[in-house]
C-alpha positions as CSV (number, residue, x, y, z in Angstrom):
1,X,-0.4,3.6,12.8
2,X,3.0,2.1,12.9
3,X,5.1,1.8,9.8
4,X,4.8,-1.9,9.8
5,X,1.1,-1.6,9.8
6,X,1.1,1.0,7.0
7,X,1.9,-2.4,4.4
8,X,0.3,-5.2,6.7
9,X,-3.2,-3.8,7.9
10,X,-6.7,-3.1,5.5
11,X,-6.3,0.5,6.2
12,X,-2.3,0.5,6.0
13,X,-3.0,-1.1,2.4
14,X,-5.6,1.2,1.1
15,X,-4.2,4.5,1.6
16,X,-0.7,2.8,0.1
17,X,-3.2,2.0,-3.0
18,X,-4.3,5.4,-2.4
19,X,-0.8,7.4,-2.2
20,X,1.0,5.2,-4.6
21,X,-2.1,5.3,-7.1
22,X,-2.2,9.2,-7.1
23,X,1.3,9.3,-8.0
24,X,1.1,7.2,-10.8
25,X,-1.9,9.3,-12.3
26,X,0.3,12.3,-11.8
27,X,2.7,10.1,-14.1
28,X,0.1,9.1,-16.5
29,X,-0.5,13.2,-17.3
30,X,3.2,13.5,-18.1
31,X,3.5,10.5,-20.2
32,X,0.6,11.5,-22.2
33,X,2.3,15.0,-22.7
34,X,4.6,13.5,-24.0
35,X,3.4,11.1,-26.7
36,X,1.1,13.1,-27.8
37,X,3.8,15.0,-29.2
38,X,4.1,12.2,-32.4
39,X,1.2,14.4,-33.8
40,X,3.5,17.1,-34.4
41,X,3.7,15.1,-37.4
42,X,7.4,16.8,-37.9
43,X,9.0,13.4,-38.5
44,X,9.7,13.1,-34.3
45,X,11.5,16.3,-33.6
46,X,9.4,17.3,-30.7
47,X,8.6,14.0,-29.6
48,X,12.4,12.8,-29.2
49,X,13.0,16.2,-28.0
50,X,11.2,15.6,-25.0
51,X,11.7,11.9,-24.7
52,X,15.5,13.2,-24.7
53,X,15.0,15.6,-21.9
54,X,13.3,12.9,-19.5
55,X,15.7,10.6,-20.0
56,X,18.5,12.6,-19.4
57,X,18.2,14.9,-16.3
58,X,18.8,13.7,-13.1
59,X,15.6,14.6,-11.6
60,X,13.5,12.4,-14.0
61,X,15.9,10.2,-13.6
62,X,15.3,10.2,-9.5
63,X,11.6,10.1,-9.9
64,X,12.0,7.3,-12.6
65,X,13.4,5.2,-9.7
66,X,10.7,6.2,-7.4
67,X,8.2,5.4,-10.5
68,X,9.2,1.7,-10.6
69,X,9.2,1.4,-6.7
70,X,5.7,2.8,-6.5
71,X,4.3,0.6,-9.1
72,X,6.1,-2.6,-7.6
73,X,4.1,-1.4,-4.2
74,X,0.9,-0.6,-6.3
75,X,0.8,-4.2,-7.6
76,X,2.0,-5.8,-4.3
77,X,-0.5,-4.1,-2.3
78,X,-3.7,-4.4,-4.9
79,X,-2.7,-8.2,-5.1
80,X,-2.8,-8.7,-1.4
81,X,-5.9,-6.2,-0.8
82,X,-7.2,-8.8,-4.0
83,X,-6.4,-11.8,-2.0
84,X,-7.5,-10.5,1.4
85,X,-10.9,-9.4,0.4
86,X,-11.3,-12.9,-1.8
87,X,-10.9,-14.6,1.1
88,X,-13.5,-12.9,3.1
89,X,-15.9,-13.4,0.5
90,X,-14.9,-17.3,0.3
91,X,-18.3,-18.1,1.2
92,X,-20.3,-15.8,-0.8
93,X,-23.4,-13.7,-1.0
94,X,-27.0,-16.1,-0.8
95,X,-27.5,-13.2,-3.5
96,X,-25.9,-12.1,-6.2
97,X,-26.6,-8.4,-7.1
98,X,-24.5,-7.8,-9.9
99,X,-24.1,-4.9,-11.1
100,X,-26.8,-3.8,-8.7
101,X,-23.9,-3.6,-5.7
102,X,-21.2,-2.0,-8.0
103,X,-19.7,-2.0,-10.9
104,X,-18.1,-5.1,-12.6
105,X,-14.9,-3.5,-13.1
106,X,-14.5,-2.6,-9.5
107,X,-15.0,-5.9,-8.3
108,X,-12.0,-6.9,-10.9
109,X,-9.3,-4.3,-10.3
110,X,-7.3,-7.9,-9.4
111,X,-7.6,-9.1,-13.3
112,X,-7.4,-5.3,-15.0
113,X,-4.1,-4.7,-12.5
114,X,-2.8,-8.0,-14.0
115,X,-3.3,-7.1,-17.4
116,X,-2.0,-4.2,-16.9
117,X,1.4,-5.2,-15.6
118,X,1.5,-7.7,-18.4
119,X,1.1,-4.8,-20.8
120,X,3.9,-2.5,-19.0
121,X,6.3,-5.8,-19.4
122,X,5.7,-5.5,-23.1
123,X,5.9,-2.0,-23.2
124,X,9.2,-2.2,-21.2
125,X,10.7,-4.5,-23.4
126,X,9.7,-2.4,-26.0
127,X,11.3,0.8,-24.9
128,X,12.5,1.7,-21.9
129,X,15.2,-1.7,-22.1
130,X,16.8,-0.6,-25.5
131,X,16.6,3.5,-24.6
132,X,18.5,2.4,-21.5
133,X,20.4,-1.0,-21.7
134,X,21.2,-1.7,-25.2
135,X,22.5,1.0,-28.0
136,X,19.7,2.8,-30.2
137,X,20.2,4.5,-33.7
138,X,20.6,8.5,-33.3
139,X,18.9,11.5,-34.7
140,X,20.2,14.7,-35.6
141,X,17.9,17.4,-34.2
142,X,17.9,20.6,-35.5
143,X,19.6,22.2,-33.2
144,X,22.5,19.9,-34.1
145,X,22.1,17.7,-30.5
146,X,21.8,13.7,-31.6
147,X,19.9,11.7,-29.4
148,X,18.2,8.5,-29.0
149,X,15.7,8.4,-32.1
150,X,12.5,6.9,-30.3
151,X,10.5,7.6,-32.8
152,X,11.9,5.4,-35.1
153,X,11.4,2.6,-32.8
154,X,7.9,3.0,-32.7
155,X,7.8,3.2,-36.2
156,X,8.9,0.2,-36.9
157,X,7.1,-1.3,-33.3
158,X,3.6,-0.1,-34.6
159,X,4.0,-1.8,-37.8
160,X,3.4,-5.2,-36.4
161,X,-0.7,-5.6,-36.2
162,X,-0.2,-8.2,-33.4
163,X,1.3,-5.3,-31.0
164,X,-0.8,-2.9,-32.1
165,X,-3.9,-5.3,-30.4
166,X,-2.1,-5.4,-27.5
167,X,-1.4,-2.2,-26.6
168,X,-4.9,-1.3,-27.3
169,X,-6.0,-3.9,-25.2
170,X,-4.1,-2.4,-22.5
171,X,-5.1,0.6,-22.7
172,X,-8.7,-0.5,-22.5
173,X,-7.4,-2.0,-19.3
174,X,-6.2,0.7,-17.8
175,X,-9.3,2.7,-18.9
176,X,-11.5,0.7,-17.1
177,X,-9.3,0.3,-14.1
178,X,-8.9,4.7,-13.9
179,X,-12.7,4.5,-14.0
180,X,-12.8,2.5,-10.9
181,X,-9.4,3.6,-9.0
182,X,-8.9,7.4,-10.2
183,X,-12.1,8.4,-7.4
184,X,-11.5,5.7,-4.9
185,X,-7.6,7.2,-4.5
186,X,-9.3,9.9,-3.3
187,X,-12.1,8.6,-1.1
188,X,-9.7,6.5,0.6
189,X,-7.6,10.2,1.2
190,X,-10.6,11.6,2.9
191,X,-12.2,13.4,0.2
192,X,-15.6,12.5,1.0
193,X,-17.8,15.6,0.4
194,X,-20.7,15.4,-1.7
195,X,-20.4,18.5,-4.0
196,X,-16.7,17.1,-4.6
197,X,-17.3,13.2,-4.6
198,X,-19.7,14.1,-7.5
199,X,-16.7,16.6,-9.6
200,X,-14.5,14.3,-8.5
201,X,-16.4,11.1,-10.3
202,X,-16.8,13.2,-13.1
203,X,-13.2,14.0,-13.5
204,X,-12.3,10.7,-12.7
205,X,-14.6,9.3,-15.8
206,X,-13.2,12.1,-18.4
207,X,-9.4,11.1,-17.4
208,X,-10.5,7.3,-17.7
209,X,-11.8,8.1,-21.2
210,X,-9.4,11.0,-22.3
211,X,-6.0,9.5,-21.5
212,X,-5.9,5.6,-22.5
213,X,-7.3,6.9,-25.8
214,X,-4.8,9.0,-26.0
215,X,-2.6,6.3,-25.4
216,X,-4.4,3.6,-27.6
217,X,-4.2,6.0,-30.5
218,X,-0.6,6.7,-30.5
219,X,0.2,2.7,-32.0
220,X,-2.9,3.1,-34.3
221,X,-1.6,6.2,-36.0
222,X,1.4,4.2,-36.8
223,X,-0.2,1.1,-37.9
224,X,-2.3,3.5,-40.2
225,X,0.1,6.1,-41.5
226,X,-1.8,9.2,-40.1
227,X,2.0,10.3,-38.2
228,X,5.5,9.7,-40.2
């Protein structure tokens, strides 16, 4: 397989989707780390702490490049495998099996990638534009080191209902779209065995469940008081 046909053929396609898709799950498990260090509940020590140490070594900082350049070819890619396979079933099925076939949210990984990009805009915005482009407030940390005081910022983020409903939303996005994606990354690498397809769907649920709740949590303990 050529390089050119790695981003223009089916096959090309999938194992980008495939490659690009295990990265970013690989990204998920140290994102989570990290935000789940707000229940520390030490008034964002730890949290900013890490956030700080990401943000200012130069090998995040390298993979934080290759970060955005895999999830512009995730998108591209599931947009034209989306397209591609719409237009094959232009005609459609004499019957419709539902459910029956597969499961609803694997026939829309189109709508739940869409959502999902809409929801890393926000979160973007949010974020990663004032932690890198514009100047944030400081904290002391005990250690004496002042960094950028992320915490605060969600804070006063998570105070807003209105965002709160959207990130929650987009975590239940994402969930559905790890149920679907987090095992067919690995199909489409060749892991087609029986005793490990089965482990492997199971894992697959448990991190579809386990880390957008994670996630959707972090704004709700905000909105409700349960971190400070």
């Amino acid at each position: 397989m050529t390089w050119a046909q790695v981003f223009t053929s089916s096959v090309g396609k999938k194992i980008t989707m495939a490659l690009t898709g295990v990265f970013l799950i690989l990204f998920l498990i140290v994102h989570v780390g990290v935000n789940a260090c707000i229940w520390f509940n030490d008034g964002g020590e730890v949290f900013n702490r890490a956030a700080n140490f990401l943000g200012e070594n130069v090998v995040p900082r390298i993979l934080e490049i290759g970060l955005f350049l895999f999830f512009i070819l995730h998108i591209v890619q599931g947009l034209m495998l989306e397209v591609q396979n719409r237009s094959k079933r232009s005609i459609g099925y004499a019957v419709s099996y539902g459910n029956r076939g597969s499961r609803w949210y694997s026939r829309s990984m189109g709508l739940l990638g869409t959502l999902i990009l809409l929801f890393l805009i926000i979160h973007l915005a949010d974020f990663w534009v004032p932690s890198r482009f514009t100047h944030m407030s400081e904290v002391q940390l005990s250690d004496g080191k002042n960094v950028h005081n992320l915490y605060s910022l969600m804070q006063a983020r998570f105070q807003n209902p209105f965002i709160v409903i959207i990130y929650v939303l987009g975590c239940i996005s994402l969930a559905y779209h790890l149920a679907h994606g987090f095992t067919s990354s690995f199909r489409t690498l060749g892991v087609h065995n029986k005793r490990y397809i089965a482990m492997l769907r199971s894992l697959g649920y448990a991190f579809a469940i386990i880390v957008p709740l994670v996630f959707a949590m972090m704004p709700v303990s905000f909105y409700m008081g349960w971190v400070k």
